[in-house]
Biopython code that builds the backbone (N, CA, C, O; Angstrom):
import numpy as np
from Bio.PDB.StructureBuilder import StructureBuilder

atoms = [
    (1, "UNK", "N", (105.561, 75.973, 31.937)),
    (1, "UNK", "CA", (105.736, 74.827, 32.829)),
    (1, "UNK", "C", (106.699, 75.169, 33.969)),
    (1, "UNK", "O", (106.546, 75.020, 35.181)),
    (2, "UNK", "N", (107.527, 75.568, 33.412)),
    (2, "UNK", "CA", (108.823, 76.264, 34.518)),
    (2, "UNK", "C", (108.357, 76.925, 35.274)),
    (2, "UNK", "O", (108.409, 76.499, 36.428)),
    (3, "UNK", "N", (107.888, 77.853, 35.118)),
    (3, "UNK", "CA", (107.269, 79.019, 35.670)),
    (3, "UNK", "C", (105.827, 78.749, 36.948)),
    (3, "UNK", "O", (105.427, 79.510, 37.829)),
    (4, "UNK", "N", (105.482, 77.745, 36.663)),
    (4, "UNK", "CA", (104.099, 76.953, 37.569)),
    (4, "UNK", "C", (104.577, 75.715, 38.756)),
    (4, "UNK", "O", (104.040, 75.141, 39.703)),
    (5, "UNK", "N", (105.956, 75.705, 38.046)),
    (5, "UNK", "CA", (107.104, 75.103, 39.130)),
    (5, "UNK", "C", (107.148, 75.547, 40.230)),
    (5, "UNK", "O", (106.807, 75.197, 41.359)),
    (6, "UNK", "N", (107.953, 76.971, 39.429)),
    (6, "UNK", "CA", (108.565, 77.749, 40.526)),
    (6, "UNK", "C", (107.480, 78.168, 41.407)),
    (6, "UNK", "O", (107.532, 77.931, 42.614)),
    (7, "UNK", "N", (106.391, 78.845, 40.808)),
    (7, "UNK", "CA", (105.488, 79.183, 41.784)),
    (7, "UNK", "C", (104.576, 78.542, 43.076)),
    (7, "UNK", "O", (104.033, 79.006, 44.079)),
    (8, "UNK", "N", (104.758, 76.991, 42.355)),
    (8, "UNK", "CA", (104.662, 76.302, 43.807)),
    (8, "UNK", "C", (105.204, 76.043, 44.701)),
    (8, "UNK", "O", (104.730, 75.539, 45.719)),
    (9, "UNK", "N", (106.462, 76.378, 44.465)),
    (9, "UNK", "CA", (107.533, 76.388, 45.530)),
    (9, "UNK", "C", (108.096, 77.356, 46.185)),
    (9, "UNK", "O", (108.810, 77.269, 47.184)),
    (10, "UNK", "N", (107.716, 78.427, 45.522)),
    (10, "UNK", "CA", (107.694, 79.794, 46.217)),
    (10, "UNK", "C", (106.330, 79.564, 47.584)),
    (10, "UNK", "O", (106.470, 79.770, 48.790)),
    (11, "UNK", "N", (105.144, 79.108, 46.888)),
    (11, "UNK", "CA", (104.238, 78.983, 47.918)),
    (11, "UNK", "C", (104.116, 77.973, 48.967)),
    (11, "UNK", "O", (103.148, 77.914, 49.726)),
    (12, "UNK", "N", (105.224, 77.092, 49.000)),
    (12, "UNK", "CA", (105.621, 76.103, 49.816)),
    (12, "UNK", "C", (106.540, 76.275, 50.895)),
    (12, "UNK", "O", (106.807, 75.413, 51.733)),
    (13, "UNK", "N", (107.165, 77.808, 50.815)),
    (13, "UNK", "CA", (108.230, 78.119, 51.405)),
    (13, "UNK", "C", (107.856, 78.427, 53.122)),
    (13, "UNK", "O", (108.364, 77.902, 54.113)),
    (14, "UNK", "N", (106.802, 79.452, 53.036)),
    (14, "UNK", "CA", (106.261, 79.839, 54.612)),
    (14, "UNK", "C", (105.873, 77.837, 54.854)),
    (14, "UNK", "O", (105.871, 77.795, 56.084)),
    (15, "UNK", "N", (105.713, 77.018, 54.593)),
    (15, "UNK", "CA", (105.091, 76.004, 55.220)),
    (15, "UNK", "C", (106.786, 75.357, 55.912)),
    (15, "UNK", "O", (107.061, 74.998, 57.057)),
    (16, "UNK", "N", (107.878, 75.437, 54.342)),
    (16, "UNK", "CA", (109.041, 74.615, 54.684)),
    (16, "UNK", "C", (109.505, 75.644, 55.698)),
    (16, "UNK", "O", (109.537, 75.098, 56.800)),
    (17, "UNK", "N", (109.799, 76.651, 55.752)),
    (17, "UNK", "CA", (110.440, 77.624, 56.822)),
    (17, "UNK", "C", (110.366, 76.952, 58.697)),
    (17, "UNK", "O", (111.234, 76.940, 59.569)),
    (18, "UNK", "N", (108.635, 76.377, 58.696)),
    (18, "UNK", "CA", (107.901, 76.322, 60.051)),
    (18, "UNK", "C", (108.637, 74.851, 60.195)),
    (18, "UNK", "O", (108.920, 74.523, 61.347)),
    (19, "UNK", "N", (108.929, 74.053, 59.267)),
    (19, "UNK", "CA", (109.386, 72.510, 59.775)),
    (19, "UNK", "C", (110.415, 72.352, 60.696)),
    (19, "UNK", "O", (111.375, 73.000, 60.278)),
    (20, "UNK", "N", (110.703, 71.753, 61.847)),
    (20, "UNK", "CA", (111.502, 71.623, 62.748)),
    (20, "UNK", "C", (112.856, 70.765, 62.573)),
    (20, "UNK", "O", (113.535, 70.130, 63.380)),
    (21, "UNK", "N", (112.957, 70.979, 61.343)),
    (21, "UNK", "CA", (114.167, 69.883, 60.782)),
    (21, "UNK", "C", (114.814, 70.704, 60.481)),
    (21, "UNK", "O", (114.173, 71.642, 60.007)),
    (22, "UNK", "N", (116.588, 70.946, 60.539)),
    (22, "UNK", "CA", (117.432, 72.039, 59.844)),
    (22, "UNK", "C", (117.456, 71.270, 58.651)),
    (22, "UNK", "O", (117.930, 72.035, 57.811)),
    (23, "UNK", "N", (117.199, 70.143, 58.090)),
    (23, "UNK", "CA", (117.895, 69.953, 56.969)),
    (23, "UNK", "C", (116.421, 68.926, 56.187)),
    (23, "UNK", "O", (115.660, 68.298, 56.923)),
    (24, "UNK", "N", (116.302, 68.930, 55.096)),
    (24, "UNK", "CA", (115.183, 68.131, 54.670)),
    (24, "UNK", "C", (115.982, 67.592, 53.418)),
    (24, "UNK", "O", (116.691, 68.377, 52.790)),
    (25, "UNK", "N", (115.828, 65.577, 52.848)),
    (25, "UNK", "CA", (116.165, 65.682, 51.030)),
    (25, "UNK", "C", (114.913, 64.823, 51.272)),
    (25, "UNK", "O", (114.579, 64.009, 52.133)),
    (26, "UNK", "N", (114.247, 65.436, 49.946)),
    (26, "UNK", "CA", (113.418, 64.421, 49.197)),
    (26, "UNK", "C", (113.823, 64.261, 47.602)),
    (26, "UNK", "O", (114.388, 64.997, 46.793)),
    (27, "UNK", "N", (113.188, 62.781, 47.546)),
    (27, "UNK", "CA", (113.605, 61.915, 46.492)),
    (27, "UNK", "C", (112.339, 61.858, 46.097)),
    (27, "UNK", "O", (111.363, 61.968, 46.839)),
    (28, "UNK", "N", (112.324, 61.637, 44.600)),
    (28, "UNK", "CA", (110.838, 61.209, 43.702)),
    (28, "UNK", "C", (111.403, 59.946, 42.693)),
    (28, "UNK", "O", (112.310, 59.897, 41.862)),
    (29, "UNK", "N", (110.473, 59.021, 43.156)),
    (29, "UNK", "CA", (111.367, 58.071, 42.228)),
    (29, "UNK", "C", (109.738, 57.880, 41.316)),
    (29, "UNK", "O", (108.738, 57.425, 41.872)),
    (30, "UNK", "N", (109.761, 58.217, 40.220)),
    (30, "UNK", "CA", (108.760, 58.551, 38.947)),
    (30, "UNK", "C", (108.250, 57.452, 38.576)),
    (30, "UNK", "O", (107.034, 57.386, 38.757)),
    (31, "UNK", "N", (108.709, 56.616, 38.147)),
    (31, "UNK", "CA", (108.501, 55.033, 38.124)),
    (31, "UNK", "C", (107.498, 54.249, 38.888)),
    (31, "UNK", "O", (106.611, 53.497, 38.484)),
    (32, "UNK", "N", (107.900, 54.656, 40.278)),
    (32, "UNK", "CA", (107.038, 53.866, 41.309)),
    (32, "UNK", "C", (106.297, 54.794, 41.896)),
    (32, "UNK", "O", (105.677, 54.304, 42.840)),
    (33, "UNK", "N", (106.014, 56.370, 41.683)),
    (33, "UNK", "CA", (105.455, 56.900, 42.017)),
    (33, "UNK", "C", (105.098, 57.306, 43.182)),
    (33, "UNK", "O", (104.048, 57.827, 43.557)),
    (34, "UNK", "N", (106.760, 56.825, 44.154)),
    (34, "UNK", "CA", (106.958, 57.414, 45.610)),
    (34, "UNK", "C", (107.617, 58.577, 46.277)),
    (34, "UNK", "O", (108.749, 58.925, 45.942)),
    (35, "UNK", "N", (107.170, 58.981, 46.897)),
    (35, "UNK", "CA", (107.914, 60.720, 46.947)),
    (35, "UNK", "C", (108.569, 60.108, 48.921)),
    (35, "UNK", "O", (107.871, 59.794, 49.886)),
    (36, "UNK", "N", (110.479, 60.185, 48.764)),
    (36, "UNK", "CA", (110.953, 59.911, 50.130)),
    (36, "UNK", "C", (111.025, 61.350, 50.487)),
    (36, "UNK", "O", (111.182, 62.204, 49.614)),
    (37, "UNK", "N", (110.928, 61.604, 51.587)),
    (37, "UNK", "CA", (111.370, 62.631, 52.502)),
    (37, "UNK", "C", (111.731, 61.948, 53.858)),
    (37, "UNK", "O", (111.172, 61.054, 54.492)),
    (38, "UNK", "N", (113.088, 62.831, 54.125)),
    (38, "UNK", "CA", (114.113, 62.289, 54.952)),
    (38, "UNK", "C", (114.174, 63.454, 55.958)),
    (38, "UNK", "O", (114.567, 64.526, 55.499)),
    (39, "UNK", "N", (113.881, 63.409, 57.115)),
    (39, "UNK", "CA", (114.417, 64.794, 57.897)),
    (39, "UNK", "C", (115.956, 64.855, 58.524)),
    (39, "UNK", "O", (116.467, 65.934, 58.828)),
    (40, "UNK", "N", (116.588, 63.682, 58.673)),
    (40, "UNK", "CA", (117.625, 63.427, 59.263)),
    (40, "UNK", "C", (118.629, 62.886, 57.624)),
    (40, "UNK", "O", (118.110, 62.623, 56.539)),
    (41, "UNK", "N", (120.126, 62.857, 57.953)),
    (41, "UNK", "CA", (120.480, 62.525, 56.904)),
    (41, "UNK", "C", (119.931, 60.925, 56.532)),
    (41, "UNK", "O", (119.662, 60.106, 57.411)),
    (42, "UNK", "N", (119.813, 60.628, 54.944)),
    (42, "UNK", "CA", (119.061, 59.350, 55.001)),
    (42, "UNK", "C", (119.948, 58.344, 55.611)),
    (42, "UNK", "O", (121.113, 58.151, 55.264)),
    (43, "UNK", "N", (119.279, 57.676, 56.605)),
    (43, "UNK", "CA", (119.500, 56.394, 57.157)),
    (43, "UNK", "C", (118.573, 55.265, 56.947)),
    (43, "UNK", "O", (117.829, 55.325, 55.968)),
    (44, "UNK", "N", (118.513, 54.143, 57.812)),
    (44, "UNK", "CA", (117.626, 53.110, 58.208)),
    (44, "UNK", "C", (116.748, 54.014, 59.441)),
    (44, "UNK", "O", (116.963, 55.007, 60.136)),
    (45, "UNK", "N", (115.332, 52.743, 59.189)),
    (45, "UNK", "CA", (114.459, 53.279, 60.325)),
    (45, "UNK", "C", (114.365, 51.864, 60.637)),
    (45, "UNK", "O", (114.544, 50.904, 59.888)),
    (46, "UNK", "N", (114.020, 51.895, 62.000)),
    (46, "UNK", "CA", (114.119, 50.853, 62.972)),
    (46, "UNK", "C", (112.511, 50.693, 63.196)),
    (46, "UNK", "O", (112.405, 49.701, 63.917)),
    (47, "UNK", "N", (111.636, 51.038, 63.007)),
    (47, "UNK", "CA", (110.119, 51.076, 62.921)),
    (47, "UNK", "C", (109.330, 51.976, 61.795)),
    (47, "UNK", "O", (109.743, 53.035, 61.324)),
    (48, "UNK", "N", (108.361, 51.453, 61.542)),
    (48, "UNK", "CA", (107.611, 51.850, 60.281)),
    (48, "UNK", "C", (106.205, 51.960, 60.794)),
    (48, "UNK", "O", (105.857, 51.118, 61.623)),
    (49, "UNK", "N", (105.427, 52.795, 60.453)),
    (49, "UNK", "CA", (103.725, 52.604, 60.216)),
    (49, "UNK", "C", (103.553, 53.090, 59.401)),
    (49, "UNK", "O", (104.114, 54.113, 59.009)),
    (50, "UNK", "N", (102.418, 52.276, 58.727)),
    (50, "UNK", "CA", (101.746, 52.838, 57.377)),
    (50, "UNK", "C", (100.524, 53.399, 58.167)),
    (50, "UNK", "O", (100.051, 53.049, 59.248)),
    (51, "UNK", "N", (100.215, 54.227, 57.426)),
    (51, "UNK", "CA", (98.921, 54.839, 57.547)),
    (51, "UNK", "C", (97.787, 54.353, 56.644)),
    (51, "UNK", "O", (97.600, 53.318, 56.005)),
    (52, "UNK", "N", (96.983, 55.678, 56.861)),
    (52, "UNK", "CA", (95.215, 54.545, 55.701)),
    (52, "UNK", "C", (95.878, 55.394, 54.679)),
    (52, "UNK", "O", (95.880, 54.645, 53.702)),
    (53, "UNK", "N", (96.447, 56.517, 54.308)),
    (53, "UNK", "CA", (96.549, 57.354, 52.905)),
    (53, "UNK", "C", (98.070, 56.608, 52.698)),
    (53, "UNK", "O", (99.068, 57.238, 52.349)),
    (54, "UNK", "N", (98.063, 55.854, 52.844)),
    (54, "UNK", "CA", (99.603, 54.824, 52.222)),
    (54, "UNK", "C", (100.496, 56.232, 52.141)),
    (54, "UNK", "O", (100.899, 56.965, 51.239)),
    (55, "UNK", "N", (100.585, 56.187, 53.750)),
    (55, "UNK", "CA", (101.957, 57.248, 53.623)),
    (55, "UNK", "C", (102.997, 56.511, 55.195)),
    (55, "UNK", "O", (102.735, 56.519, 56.398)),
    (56, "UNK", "N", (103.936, 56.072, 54.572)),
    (56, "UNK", "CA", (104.568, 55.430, 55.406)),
    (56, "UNK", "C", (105.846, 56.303, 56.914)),
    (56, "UNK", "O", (106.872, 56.944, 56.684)),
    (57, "UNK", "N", (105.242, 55.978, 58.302)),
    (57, "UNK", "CA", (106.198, 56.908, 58.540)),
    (57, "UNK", "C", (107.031, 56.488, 59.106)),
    (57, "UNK", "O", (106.722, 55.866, 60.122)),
    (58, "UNK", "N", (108.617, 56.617, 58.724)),
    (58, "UNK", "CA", (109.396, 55.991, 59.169)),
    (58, "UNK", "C", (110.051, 56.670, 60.863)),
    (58, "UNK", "O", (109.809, 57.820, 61.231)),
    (59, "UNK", "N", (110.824, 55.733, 61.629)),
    (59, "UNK", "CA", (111.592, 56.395, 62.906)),
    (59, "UNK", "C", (112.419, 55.603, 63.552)),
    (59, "UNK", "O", (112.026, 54.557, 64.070)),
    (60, "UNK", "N", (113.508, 55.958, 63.592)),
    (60, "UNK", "CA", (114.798, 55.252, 64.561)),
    (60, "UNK", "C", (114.518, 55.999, 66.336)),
    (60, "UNK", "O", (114.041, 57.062, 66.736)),
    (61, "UNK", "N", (114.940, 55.126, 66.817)),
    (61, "UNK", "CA", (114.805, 55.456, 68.412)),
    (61, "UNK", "C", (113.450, 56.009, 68.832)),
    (61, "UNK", "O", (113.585, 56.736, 69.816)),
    (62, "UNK", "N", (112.275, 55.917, 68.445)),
    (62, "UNK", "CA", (110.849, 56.859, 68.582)),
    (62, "UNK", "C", (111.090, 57.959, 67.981)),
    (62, "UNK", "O", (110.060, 58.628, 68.052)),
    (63, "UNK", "N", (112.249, 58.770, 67.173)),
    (63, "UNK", "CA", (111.997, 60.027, 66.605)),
    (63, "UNK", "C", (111.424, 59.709, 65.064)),
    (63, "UNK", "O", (111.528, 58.542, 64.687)),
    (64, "UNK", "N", (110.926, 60.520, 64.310)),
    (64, "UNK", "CA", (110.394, 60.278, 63.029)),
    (64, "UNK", "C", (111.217, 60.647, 62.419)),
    (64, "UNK", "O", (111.479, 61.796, 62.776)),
    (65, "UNK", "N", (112.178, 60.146, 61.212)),
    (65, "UNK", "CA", (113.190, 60.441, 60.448)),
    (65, "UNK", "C", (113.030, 60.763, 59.130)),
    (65, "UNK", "O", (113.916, 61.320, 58.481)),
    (66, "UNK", "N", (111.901, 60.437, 58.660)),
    (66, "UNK", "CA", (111.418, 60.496, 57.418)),
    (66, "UNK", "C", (110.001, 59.958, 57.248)),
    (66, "UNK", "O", (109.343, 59.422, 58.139)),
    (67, "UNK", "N", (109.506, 60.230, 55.630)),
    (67, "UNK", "CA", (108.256, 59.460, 55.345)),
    (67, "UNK", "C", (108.469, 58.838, 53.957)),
    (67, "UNK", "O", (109.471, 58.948, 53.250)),
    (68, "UNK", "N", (107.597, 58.318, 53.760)),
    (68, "UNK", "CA", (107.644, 57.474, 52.349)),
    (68, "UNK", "C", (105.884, 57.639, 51.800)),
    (68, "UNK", "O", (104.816, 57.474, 52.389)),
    (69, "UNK", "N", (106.131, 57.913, 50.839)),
    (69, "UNK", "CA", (104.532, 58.618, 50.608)),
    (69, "UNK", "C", (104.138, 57.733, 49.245)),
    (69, "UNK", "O", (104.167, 58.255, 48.131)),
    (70, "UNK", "N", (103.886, 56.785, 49.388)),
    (70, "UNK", "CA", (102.891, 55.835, 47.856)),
    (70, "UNK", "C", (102.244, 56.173, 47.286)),
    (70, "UNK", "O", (101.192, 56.599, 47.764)),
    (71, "UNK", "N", (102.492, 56.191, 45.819)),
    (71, "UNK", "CA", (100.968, 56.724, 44.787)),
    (71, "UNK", "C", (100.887, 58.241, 45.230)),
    (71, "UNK", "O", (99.834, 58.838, 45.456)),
    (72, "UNK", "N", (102.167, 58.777, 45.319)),
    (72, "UNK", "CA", (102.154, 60.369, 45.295)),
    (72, "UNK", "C", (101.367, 61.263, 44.485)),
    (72, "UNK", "O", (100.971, 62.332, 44.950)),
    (73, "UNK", "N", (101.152, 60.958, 43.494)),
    (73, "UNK", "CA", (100.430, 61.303, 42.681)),
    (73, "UNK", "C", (99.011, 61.789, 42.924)),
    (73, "UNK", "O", (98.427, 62.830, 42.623)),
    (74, "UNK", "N", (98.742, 60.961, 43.410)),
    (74, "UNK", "CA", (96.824, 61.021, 44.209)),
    (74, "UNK", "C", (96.897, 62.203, 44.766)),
    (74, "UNK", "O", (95.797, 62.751, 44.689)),
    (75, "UNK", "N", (97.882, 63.019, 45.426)),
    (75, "UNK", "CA", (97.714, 64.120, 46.026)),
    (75, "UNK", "C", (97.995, 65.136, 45.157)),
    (75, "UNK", "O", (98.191, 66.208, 45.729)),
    (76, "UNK", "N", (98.074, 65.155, 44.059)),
    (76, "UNK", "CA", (98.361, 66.348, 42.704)),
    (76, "UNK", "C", (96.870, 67.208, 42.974)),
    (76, "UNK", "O", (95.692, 66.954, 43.224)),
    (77, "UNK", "N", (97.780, 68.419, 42.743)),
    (77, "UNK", "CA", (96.492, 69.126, 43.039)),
    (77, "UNK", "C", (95.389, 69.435, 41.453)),
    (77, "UNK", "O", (95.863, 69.738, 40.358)),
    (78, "UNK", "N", (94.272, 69.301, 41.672)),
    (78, "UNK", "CA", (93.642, 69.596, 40.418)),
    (78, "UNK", "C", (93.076, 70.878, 40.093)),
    (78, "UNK", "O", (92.550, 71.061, 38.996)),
]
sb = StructureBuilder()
sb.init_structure("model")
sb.init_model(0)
sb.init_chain("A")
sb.init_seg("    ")
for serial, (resi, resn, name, xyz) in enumerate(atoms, 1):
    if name == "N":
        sb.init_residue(resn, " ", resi, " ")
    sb.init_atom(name, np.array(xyz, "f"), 0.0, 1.0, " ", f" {name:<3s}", serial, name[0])
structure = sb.get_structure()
């Protein structure tokens, strides 16, 4: 299990490297089955759109600060 961890995150790395954010936290809250990602330290966002794949994107001043991703799960890879 450990080991199928790590390896997805080894293969996630060339993608996180290219992101234009110096700093990224994401949160998984298991329960509700929402995965936050924050590019800026977490704050408030001053505007929201949801999208059709219920992935919410948040942004203060027109920049995008984060997302909020619903029913994370649906995107597990099979």
């Amino acid at each position: 299990m450990v080991e199928k961890t790590l390896e997805k995150i080894y293969q996630s790395i060339p993608l996180i490297r290219e992101f234009p954010f110096g700093h990224i936290w994401i949160d998984y809250d298991k329960g509700a089955d929402v995965l936050y990602i924050s590019f800026e330290k977490p704050q408030r966002a001053t505007d929201s759109i949801l999208t059709e794949n219920n992935i919410l994107i948040r942004k203060r001043d027109g920049k995008i600060i984060g997302l909020t991703i619903i029913n994370v799960s649906k995107f597990e890879n099979k």
